[in-house]
C-alpha positions in Angstrom: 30.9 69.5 37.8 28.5 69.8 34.7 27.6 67.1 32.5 27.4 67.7 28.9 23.8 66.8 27.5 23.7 64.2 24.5 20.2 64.6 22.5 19.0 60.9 21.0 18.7 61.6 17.1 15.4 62.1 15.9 14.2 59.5 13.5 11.2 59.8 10.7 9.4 56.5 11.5 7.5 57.1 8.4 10.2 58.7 5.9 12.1 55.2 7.1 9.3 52.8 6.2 8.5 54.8 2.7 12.0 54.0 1.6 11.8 50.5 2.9 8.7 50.0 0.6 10.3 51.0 -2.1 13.8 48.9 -1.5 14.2 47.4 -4.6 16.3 45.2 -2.5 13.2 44.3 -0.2 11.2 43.6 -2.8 13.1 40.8 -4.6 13.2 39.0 -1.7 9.8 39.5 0.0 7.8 39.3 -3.4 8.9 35.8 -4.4 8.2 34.8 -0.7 5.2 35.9 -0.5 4.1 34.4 -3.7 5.7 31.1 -2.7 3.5 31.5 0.7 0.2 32.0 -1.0 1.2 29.6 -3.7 1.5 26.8 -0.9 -1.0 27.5 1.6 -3.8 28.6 -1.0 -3.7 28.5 -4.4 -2.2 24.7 -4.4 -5.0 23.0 -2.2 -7.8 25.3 -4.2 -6.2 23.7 -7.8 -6.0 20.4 -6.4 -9.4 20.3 -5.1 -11.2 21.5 -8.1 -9.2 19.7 -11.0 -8.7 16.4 -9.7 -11.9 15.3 -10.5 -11.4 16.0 -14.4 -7.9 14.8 -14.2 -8.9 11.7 -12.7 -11.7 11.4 -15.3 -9.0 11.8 -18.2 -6.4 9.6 -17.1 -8.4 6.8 -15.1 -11.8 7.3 -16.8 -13.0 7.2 -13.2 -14.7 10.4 -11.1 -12.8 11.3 -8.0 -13.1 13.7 -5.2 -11.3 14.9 -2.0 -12.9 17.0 0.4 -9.7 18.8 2.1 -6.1 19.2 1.1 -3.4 21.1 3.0 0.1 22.2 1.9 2.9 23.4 4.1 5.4 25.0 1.7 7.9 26.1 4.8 7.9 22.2 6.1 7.4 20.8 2.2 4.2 18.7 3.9 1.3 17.7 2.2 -2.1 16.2 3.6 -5.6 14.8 2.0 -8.3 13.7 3.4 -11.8 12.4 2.5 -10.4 11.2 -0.9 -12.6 8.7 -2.9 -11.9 7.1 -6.5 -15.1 5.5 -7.9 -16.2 2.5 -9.7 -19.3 1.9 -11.0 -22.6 3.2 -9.9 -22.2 4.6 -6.3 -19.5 2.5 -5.6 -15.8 3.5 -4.6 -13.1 1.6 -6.2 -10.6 3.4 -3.7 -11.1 5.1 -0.5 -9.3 6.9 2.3 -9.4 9.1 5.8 -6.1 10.7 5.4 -2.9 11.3 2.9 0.2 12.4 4.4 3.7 13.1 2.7 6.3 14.6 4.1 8.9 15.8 1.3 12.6 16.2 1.9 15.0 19.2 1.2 17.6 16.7 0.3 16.2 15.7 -2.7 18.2 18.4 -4.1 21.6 16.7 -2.5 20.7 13.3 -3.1 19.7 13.4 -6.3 16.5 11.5 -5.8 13.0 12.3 -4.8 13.5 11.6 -0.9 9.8 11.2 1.6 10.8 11.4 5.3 7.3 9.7 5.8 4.6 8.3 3.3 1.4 7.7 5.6 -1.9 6.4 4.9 -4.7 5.7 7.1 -8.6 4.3 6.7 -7.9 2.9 2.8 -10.7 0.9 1.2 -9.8 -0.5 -2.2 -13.1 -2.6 -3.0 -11.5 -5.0 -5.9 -14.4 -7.2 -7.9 -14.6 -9.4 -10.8 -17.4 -9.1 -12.9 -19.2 -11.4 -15.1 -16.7 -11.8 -17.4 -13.8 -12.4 -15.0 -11.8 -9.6 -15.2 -10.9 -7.6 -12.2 -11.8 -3.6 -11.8 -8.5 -2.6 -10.4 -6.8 -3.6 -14.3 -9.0 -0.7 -15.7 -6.9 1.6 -14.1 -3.6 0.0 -14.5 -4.5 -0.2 -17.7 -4.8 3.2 -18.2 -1.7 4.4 -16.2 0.5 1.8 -18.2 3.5 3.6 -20.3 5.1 1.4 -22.5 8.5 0.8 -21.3 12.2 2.3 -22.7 14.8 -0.3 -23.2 17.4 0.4 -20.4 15.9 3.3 -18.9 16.4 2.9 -15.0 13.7 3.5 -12.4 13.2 6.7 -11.0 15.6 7.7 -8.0 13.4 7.5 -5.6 13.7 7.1 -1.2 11.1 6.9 1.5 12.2 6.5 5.0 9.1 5.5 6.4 5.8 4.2 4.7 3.2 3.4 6.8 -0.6 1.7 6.0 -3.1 1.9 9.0 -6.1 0.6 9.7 -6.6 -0.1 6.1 -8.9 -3.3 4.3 -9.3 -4.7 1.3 -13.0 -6.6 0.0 -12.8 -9.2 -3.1 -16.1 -9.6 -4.7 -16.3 -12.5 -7.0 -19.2 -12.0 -9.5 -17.9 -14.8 -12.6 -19.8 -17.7 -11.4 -23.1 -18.7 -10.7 -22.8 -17.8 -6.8 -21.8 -14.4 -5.8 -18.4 -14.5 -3.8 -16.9 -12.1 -0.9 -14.1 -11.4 1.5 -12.8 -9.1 3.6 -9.5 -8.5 5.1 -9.4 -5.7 7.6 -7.6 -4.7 9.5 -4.7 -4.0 7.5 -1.1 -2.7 9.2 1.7 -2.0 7.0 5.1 -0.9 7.7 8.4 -0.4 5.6 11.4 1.3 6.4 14.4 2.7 4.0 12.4 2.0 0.7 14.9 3.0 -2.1 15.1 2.5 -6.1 18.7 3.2 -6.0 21.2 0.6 -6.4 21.9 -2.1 -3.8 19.9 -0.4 -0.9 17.6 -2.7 1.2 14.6 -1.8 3.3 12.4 -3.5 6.0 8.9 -4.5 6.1 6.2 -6.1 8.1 2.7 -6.8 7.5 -0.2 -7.5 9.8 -3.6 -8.8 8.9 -7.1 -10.0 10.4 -8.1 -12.6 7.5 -11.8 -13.1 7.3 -13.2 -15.7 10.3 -10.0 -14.3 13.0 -7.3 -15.7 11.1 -4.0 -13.5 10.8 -1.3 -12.9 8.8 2.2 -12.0 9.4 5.2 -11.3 6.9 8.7 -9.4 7.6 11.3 -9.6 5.9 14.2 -7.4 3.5 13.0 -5.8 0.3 15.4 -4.0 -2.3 14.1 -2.3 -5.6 16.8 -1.7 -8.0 17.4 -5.4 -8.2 14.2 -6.8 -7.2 14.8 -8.9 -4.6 13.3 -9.9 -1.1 13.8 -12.1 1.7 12.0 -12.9 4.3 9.0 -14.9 6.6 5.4 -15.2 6.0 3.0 -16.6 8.9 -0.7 -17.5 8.5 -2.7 -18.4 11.7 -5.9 -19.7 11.7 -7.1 -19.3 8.1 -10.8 -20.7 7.6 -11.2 -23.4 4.4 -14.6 -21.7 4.0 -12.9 -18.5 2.9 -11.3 -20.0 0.1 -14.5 -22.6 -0.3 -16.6 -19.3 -1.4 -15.0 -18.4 -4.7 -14.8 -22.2 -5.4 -17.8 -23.6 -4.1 -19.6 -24.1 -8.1 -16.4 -25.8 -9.7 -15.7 -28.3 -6.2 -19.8 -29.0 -5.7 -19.0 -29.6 -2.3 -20.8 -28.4 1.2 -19.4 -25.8 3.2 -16.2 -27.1 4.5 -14.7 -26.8 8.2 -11.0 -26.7 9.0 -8.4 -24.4 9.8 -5.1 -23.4 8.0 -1.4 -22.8 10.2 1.5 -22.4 7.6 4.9 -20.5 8.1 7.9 -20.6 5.9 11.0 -18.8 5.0 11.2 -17.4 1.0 13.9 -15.9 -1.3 12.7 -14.3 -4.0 14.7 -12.1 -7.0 13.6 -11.0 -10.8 16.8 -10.0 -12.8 17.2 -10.0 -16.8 13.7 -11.2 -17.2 14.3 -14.3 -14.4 12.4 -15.3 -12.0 13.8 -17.0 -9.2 11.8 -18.0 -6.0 12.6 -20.2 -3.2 10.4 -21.3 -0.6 12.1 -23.6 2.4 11.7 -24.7 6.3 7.4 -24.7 5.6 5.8 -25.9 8.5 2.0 -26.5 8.0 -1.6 -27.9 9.7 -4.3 -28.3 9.2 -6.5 -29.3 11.7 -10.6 -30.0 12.0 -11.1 -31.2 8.4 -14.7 -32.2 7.4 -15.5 -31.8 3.8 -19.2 -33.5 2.1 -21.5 -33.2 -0.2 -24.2 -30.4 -0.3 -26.6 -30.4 2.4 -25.2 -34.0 3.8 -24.1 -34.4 7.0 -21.7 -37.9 6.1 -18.1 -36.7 6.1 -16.4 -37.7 2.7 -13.1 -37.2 4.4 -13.2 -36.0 8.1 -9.2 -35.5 9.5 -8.6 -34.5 13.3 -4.9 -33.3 11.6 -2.5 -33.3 9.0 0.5 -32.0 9.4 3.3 -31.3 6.7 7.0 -30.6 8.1 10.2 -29.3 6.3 8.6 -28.5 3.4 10.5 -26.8 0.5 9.8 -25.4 -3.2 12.0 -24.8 -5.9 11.1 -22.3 -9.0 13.7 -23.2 -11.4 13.4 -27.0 -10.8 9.8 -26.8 -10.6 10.2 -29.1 -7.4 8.1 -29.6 -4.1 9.4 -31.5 -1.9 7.6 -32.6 1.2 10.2 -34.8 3.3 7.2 -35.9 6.2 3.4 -35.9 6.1 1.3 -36.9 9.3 -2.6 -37.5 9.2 -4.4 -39.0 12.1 -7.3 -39.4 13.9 -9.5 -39.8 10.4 -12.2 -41.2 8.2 -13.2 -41.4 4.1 
């Protein structure tokens, strides 16, 4: 029995990849792409790193610089690092380790810009009043400000996640006679489902170390579009002597001792151009109070505690009411 022989066609390898370069059909797919890849990878980083310092100069009057920026146009990621906004002289206004955004496809569906993730890590935002009282940060406010349309709504806007780590924040008080500071560091701040679209709620917490190991604590429920939140605010530990620095010429009083514990439960809301705030359930104490004159050791009012239960505070009323205060173990 014979078997009939089948010879394999040959093919042109390079007639085949000749007509493939010039496939009109190729090329309006594969030349956009590869535009859009440069575009991303390269060319968007290299524009953002040499014009934001004379963008930054226009619309801030501030110099800025960022020493790396990374775009991912397949994943719609972007990433700085080594950004710095700054002040005056060598100083930085604004400061951080690393920017990272993570864009959604479904903005296109939704309607609204949407951020899987918003994440910033290392900030430094040095705030300071100067000798004329008025605070650095308004500057730039100032300057980004657009005067309002009448009933033009907020920008559709979602973020999933938003995320501040490791983060602080310095107050320099320069107005009075005595120089004033404070740092708070470290700063963690979490907030899930942030929207600007009607009647959606997200979650927040914030943790702090306040100057002297204090902390801080507040959670609770934040919406946008109205502005309204809920929620619980803790402070443990807070020193008098933080507060006494950026008083200390108008009280003319020594260096005070005592510690700060206060929670309470709030409800606030701004609708129409009304302010509503509710503050409820506060329990406070205050414990290890010694306040005197300047370089004096005699107490002028020495308290082992005082204690402050069920407090509550009304906006619209302008009410406090404090249903049971508590003070022992002292001296005046």
């Amino acid at each position: 029995m014979r078997f009939a022989k089948f010879s394999r066609p040959s093919i042109d390898l390079r007639r085949f990849l000749r007509r493939l370069a010039r496939s009109k059909l190729l090329w309006s797919f594969a030349g956009p792409l590869l535009l859009y890849t440069l575009g991303g990878f390269l060319l968007g980083p290299f524009l953002i790193e040499r014009y934001l310092p004379s963008l930054a100069q226009e619309h801030v009057g501030r110099a800025a610089s960022v020493e790396k920026v990374r775009i991912n146009p397949y994943t719609l990621t972007f990433e700085a690092s080594g950004f710095r906004l700054e002040d005056s002289g060598d100083k930085s206004l604004l400061a951080f380790k690393r920017l990272f955004i993570d864009f959604q496809v479904s903005s296109l569906f939704r309607r609204a810009w949407t951020f899987a993730e918003m994440r910033l890590e290392g900030a430094d935002l040095a705030l300071e009043i100067d000798r004329n009282g008025r605070l650095n940060l308004l500057d730039v406010i100032d300057r980004l400000r657009k005067p309002p349309k009448p009933d033009e709504p907020p920008p559709r806007l979602v973020v999933d996640h938003l995320v501040v780590d490791d983060s602080r924040v310095s107050l320099t008080d320069l107005s009075g006679e005595t120089r004033a500071s404070v740092v708070v560091t470290p700063i963690e701040f979490e907030l899930s489902n942030l929207s600007t679209l009607a009647d959606h709620q997200g979650r927040y917490t914030l943790d702090a170390r306040l100057p002297g190991g204090g902390t801080l604590t507040w959670k609770g429920i934040l919406s946008v579009e109205p502005v309204a939140s809920t929620g619980e605010i803790e402070v443990k530990g807070m020193k008098l002597e933080t507060a006494w620095r950026f008083l200390r010429d108008e009280l003319k009083l020594g260096e005070p001792r005592g510690d700060l514990t206060v929670a309470g439960r709030y409800e606030f809301s701004y609708a129409q151009g009304q302010t509503t705030l509710g503050v409820n359930g506060v329990q406070a104490e205050l414990s290890g109070l010694f306040l005197a004159l300047p370089d004096t050791k005699q107490p002028l009012l020495a308290l082992r505690t005082i204690k402050m239960s069920d407090a509550s505070f009304a906006l619209a009323k302008r009410e406090l009411v404090i249903p049971k205060v508590v003070l022992a173990d002292g001296a005046i």
